[in-house]
N, CA, C and O atoms as a Tinker XYZ file with bonds, in Angstrom:
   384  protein
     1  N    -33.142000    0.026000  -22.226000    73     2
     2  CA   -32.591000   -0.447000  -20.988000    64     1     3
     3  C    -32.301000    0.753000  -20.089000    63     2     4     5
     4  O    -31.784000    1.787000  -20.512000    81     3
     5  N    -32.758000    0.500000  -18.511000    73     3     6
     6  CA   -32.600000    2.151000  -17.660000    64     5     7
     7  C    -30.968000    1.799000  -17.746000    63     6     8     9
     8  O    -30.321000    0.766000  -17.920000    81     7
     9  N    -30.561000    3.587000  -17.473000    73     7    10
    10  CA   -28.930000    3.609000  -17.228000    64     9    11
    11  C    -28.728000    3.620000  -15.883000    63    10    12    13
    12  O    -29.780000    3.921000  -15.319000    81    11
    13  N    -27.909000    3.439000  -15.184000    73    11    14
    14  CA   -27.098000    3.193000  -13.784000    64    13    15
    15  C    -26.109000    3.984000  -13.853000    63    14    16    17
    16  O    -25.426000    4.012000  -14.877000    81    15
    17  N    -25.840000    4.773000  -12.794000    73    15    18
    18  CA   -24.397000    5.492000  -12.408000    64    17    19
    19  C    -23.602000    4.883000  -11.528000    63    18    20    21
    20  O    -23.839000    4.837000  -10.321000    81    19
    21  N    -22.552000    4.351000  -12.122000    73    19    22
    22  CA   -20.992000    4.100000  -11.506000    64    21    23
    23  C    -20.660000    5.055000  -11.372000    63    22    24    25
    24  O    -20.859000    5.953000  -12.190000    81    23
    25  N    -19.981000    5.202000  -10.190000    73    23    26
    26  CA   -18.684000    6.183000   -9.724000    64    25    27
    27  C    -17.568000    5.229000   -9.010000    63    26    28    29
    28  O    -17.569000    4.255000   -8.257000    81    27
    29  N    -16.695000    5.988000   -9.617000    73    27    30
    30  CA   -15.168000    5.086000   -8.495000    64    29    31
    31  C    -14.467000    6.072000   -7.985000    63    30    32    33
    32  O    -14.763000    7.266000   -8.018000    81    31
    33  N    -13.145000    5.376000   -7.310000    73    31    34
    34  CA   -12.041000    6.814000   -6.700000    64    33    35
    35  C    -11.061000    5.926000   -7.619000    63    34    36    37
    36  O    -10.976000    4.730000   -7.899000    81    35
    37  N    -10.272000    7.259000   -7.993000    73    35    38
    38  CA    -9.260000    6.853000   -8.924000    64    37    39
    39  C     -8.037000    7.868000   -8.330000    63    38    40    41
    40  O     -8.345000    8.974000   -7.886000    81    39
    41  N     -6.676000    7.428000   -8.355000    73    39    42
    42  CA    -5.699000    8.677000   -8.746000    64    41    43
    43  C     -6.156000    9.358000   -8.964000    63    42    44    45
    44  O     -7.304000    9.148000   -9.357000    81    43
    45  N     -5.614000   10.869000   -8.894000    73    43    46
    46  CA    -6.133000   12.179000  -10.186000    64    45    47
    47  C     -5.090000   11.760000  -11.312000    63    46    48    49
    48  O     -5.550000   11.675000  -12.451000    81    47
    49  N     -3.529000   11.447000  -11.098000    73    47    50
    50  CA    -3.157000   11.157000  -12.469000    64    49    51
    51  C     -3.098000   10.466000  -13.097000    63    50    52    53
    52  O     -2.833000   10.738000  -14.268000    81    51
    53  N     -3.341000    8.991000  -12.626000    73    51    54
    54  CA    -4.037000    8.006000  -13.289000    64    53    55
    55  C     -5.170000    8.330000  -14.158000    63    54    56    57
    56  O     -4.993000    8.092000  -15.353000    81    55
    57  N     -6.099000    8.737000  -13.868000    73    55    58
    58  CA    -7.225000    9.292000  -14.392000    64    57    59
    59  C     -7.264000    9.966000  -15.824000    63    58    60    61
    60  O     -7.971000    9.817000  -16.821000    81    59
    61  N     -5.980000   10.933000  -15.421000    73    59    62
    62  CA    -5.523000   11.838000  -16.528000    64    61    63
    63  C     -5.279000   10.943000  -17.626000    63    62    64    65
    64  O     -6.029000   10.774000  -18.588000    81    63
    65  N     -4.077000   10.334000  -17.393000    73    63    66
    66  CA    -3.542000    8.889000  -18.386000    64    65    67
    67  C     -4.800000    8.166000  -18.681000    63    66    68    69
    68  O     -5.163000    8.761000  -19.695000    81    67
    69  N     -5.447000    7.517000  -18.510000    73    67    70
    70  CA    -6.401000    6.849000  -18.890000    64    69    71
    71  C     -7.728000    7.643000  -19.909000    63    70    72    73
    72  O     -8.406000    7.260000  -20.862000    81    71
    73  N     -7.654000    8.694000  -19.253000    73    71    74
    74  CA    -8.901000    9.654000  -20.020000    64    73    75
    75  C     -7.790000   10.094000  -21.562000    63    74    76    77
    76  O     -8.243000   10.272000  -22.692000    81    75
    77  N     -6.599000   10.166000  -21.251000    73    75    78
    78  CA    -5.527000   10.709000  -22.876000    64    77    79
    79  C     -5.502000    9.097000  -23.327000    63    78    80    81
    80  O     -5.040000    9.123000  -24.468000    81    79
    81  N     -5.684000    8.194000  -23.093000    73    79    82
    82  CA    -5.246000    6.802000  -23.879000    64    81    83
    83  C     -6.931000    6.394000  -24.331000    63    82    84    85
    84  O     -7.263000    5.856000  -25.387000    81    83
    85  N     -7.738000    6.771000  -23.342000    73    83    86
    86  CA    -9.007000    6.525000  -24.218000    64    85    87
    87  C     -9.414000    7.631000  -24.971000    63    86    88    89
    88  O    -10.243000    7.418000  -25.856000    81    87
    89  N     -8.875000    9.119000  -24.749000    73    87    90
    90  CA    -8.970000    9.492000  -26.134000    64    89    91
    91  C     -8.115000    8.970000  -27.477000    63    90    92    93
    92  O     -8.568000    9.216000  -28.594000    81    91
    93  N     -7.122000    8.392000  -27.350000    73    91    94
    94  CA    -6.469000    8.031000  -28.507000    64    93    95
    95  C     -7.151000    7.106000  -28.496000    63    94    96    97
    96  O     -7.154000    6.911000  -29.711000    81    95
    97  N     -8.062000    5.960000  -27.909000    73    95    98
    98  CA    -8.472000    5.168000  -28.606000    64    97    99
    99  C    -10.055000    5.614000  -29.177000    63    98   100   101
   100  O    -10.972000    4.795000  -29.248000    81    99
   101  N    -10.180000    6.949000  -29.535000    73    99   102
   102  CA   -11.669000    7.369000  -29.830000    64   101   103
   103  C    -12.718000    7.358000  -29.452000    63   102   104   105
   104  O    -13.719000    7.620000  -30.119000    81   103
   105  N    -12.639000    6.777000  -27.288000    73   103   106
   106  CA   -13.498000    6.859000  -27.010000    64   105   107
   107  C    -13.402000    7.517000  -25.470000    63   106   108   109
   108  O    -12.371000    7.945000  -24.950000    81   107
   109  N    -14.460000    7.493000  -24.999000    73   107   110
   110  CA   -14.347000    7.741000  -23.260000    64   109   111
   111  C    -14.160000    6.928000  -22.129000    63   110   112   113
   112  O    -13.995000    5.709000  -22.179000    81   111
   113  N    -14.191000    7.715000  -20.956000    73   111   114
   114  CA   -13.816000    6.351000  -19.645000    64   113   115
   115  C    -14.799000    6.131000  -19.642000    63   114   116   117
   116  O    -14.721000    4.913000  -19.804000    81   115
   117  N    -16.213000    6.423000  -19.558000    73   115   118
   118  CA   -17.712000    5.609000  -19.471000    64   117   119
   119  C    -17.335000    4.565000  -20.584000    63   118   120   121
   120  O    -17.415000    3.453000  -20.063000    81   119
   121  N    -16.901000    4.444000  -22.102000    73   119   122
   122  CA   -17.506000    3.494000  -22.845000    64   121   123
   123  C    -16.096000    2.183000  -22.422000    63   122   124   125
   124  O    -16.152000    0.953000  -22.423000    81   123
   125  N    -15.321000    2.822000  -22.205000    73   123   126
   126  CA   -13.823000    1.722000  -21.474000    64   125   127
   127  C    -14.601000    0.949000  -20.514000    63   126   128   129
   128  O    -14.994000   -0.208000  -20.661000    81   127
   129  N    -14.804000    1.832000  -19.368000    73   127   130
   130  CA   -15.761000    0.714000  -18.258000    64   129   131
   131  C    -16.356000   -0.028000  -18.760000    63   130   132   133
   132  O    -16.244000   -1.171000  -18.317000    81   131
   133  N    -17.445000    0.227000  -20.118000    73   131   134
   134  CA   -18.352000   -0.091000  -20.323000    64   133   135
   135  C    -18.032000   -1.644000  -20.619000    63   134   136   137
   136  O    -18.144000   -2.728000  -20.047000    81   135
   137  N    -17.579000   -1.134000  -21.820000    73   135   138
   138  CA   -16.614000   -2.583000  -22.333000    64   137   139
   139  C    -16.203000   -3.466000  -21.738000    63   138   140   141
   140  O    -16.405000   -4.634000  -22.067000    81   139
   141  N    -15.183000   -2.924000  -20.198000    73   139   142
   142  CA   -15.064000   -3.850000  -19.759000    64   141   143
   143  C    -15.668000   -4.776000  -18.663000    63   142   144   145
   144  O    -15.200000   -5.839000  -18.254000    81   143
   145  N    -16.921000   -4.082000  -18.237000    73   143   146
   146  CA   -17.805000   -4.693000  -17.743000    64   145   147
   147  C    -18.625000   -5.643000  -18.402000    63   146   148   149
   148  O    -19.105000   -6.490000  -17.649000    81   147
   149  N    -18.911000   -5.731000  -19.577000    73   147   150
   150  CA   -19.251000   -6.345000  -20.884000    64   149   151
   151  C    -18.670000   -7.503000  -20.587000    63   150   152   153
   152  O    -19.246000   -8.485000  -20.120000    81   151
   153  N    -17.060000   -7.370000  -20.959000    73   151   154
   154  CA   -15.875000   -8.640000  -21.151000    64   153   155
   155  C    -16.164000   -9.769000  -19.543000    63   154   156   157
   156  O    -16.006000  -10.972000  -19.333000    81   155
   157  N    -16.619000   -8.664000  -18.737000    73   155   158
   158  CA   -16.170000   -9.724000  -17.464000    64   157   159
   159  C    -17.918000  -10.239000  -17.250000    63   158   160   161
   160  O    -18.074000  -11.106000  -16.390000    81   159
   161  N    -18.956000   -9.841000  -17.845000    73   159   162
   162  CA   -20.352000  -10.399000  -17.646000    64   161   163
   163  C    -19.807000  -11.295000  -18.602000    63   162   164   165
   164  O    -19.440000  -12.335000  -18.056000    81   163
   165  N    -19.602000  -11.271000  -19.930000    73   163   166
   166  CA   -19.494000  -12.695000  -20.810000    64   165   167
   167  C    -19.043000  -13.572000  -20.403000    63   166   168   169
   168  O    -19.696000  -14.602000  -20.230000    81   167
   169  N    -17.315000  -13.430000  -20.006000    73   167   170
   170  CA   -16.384000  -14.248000  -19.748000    64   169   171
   171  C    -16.240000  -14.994000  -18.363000    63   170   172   173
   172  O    -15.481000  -15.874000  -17.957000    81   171
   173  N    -17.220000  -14.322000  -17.841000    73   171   174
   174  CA   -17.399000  -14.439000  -16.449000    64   173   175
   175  C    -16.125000  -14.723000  -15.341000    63   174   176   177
   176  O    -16.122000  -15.679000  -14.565000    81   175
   177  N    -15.326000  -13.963000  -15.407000    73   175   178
   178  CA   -13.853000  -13.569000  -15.217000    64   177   179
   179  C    -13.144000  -12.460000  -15.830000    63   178   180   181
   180  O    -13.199000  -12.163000  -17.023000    81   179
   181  N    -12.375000  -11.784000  -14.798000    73   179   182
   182  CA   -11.541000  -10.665000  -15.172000    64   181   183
   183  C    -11.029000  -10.782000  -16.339000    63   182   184   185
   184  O    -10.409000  -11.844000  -16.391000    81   183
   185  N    -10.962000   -9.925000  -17.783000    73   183   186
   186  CA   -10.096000  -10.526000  -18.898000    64   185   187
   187  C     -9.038000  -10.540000  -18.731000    63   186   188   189
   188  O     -8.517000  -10.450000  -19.843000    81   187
   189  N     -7.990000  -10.627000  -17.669000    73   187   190
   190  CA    -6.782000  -10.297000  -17.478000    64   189   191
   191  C     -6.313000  -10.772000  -16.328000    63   190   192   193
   192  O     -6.869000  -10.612000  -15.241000    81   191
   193  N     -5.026000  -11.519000  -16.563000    73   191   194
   194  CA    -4.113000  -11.923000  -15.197000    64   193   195
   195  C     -4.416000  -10.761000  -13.979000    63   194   196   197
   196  O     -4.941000   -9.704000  -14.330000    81   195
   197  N     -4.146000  -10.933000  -12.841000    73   195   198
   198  CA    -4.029000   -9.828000  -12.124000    64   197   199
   199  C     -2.681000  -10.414000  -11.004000    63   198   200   201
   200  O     -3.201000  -11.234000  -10.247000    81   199
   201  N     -2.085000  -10.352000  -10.874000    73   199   202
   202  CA    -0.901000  -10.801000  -10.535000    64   201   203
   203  C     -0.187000  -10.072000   -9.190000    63   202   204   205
   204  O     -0.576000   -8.943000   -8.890000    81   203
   205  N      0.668000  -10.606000   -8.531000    73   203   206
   206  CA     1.389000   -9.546000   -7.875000    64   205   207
   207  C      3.010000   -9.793000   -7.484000    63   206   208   209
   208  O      3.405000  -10.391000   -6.483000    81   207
   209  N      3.689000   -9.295000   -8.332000    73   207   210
   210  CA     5.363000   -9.562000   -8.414000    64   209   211
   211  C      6.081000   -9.323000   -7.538000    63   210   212   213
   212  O      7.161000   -9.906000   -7.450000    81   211
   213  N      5.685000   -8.399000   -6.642000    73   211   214
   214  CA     6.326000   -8.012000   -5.756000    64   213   215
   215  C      5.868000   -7.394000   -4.432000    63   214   216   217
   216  O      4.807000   -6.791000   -4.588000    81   215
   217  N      6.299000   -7.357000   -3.269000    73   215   218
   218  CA     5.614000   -7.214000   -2.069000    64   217   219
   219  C      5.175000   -5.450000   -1.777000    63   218   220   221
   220  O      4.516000   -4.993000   -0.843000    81   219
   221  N      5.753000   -4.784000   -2.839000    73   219   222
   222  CA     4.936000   -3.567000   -2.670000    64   221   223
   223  C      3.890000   -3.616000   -3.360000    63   222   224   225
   224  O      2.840000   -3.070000   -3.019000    81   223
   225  N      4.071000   -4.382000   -4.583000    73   223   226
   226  CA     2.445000   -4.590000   -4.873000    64   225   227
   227  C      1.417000   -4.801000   -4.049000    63   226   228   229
   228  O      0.378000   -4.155000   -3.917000    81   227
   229  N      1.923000   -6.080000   -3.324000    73   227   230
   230  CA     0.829000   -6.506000   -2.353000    64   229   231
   231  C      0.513000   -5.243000   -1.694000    63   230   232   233
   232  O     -0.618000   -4.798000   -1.884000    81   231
   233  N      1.244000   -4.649000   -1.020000    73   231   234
   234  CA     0.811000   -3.695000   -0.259000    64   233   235
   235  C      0.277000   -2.259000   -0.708000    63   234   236   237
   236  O     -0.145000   -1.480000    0.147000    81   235
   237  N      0.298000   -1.968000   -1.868000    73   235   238
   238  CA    -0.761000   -1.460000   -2.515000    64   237   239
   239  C     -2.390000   -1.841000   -2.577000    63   238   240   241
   240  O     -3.391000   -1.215000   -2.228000    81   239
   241  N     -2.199000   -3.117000   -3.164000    73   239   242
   242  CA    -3.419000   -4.070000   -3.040000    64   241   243
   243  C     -4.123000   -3.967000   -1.403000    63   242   244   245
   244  O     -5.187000   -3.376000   -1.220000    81   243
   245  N     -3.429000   -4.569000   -0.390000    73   243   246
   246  CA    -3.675000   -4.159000    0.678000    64   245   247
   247  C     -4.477000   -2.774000    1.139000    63   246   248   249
   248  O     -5.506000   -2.716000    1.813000    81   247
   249  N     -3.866000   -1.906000    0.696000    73   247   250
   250  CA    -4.355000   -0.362000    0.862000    64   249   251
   251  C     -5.497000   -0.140000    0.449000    63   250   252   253
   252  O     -6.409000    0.277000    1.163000    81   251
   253  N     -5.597000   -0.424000   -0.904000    73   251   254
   254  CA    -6.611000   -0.283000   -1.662000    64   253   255
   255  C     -7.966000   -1.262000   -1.422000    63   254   256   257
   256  O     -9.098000   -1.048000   -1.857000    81   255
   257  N     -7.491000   -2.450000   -0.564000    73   255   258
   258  CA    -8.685000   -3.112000    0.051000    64   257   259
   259  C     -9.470000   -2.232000    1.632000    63   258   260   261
   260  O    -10.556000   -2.256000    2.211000    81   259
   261  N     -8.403000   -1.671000    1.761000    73   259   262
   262  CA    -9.044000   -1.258000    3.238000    64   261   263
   263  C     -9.831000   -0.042000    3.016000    63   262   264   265
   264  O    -10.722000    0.443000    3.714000    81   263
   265  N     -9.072000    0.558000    1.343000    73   263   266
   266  CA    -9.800000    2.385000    1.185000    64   265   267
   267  C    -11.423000    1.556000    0.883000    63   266   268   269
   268  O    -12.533000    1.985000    1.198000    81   267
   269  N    -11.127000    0.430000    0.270000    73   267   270
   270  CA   -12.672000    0.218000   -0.589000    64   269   271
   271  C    -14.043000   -0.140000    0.722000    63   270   272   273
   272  O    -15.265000   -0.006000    0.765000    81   271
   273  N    -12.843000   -0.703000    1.746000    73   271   274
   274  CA   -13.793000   -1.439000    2.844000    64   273   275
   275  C    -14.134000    0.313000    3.708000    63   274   276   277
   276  O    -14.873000    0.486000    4.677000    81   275
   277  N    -13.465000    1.204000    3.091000    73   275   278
   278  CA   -13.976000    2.731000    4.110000    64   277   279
   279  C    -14.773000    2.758000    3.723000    63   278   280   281
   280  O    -15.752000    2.521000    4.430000    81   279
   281  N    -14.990000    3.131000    2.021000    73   279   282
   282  CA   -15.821000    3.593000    1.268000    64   281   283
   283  C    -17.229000    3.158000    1.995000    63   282   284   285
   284  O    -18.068000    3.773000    2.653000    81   283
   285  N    -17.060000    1.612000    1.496000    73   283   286
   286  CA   -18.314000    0.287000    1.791000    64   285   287
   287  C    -18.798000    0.904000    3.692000    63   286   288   289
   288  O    -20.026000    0.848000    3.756000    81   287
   289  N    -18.408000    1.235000    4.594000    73   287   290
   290  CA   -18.166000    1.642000    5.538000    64   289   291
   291  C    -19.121000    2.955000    5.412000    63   290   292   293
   292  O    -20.223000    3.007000    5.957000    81   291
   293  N    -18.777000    3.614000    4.924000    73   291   294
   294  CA   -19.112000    5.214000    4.286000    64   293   295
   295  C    -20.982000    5.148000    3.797000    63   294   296   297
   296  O    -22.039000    5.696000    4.110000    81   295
   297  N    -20.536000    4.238000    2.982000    73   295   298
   298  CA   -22.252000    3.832000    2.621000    64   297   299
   299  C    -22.986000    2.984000    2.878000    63   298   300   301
   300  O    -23.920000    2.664000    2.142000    81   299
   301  N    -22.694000    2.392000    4.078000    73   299   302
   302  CA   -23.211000    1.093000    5.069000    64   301   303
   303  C    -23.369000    0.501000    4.349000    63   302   304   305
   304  O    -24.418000    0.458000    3.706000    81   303
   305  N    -22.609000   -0.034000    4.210000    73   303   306
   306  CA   -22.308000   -1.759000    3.014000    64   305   307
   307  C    -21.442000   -2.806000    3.738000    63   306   308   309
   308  O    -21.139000   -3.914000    3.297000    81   307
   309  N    -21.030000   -2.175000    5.137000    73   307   310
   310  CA   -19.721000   -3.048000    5.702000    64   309   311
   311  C    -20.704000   -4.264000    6.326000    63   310   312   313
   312  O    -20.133000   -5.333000    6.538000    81   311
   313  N    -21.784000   -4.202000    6.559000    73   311   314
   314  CA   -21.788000   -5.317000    7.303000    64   313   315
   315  C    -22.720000   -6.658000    5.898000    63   314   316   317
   316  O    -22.860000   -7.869000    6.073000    81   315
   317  N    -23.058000   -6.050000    4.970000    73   315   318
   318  CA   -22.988000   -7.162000    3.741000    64   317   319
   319  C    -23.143000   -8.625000    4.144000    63   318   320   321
   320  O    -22.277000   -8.710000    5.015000    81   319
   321  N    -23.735000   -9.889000    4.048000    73   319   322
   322  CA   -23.091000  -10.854000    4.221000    64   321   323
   323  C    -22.696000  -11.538000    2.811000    63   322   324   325
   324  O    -22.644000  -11.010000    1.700000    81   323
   325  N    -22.475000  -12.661000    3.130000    73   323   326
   326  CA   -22.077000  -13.280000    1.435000    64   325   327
   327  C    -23.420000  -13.352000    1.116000    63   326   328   329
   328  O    -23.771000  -12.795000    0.076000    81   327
   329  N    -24.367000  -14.006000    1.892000    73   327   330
   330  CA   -25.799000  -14.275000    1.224000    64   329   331
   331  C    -26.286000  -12.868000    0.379000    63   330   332   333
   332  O    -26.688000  -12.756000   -0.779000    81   331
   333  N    -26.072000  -11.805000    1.486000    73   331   334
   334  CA   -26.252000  -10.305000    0.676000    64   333   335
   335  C    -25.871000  -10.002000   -0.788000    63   334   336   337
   336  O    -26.531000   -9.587000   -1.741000    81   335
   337  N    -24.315000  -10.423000   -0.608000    73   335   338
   338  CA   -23.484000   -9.637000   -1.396000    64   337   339
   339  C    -24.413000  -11.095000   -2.897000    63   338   340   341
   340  O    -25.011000  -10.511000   -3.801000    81   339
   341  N    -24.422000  -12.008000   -2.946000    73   339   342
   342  CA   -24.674000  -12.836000   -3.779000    64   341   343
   343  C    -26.309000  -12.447000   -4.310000    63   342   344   345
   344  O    -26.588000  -12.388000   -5.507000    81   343
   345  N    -27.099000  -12.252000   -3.448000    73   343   346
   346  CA   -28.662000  -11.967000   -3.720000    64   345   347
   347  C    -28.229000  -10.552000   -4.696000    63   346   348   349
   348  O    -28.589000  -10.759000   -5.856000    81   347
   349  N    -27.625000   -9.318000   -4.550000    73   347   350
   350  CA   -27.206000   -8.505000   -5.065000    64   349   351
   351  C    -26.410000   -8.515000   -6.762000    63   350   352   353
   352  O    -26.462000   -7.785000   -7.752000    81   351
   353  N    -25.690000   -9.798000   -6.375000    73   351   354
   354  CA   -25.374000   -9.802000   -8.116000    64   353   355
   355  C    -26.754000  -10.845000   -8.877000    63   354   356   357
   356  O    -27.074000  -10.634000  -10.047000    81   355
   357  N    -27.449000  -11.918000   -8.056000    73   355   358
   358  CA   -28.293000  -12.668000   -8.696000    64   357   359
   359  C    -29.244000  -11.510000   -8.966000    63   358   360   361
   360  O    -30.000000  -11.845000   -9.877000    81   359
   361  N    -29.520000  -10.197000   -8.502000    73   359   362
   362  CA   -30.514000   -9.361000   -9.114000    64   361   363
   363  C    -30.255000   -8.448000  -10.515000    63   362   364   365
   364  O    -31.078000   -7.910000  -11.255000    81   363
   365  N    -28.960000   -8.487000  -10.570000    73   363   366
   366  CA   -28.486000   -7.703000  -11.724000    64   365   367
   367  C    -28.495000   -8.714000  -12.300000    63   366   368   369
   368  O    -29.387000   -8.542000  -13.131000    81   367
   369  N    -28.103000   -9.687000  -12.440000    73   367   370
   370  CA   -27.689000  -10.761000  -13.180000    64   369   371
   371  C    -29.341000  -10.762000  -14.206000    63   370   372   373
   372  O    -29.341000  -10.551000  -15.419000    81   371
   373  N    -30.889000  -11.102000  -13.213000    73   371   374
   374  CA   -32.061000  -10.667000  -13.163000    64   373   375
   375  C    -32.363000   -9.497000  -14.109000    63   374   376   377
   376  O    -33.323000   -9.535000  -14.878000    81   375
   377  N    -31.609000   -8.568000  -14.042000    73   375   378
   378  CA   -32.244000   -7.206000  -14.545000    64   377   379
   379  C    -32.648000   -6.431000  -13.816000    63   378   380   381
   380  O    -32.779000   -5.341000  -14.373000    81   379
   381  N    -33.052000   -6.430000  -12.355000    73   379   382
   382  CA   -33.309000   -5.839000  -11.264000    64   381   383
   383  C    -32.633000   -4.325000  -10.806000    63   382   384
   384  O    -32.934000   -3.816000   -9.726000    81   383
């Protein structure tokens, strides 16, 4: 199967924490993603509540929608439509 490169933006110390908890769990952040990209093609849903308790949450969430819509922005992806964005997962979905 060809490999694909993911990249994300993360914290730097988030990052840190996550790269020391997947070393205690014996593996790396590639095979963590991996996994959990796995869980959410099977299950076809996030494995996990995603919730928001409180209104700074939201506004985290918030933030983090507008950094992603720069990014998408950044690599001309902003104007996407749903038909786009859907033809795009029906091709992976494909093998494409």
């Amino acid at each position: 199967m060809a490999q694909a490169t993911f990249s994300i933006r993360m914290d730097e110390n988030l990052k840190k924490q996550f790269d020391a908890l997947c070393s205690d769990f014996g593996m790396n952040a590639t095979t963590a993603f991996n996994i959990f990209a796995k869980a959410v093609v099977r299950e076809r849903k996030i494995p996990f509540e995603i919730s928001s308790p409180s209104d700074t949450t939201r506004a985290e969430a918030k933030a983090a929608f507008w950094e992603m819509r720069s990014i998408a922005a950044e690599n001309g992806l902003q104007d996407m439509t749903l038909d786009d964005i859907n033809a795009e997962i029906a091709a992976v979905r494909a093998g494409k």
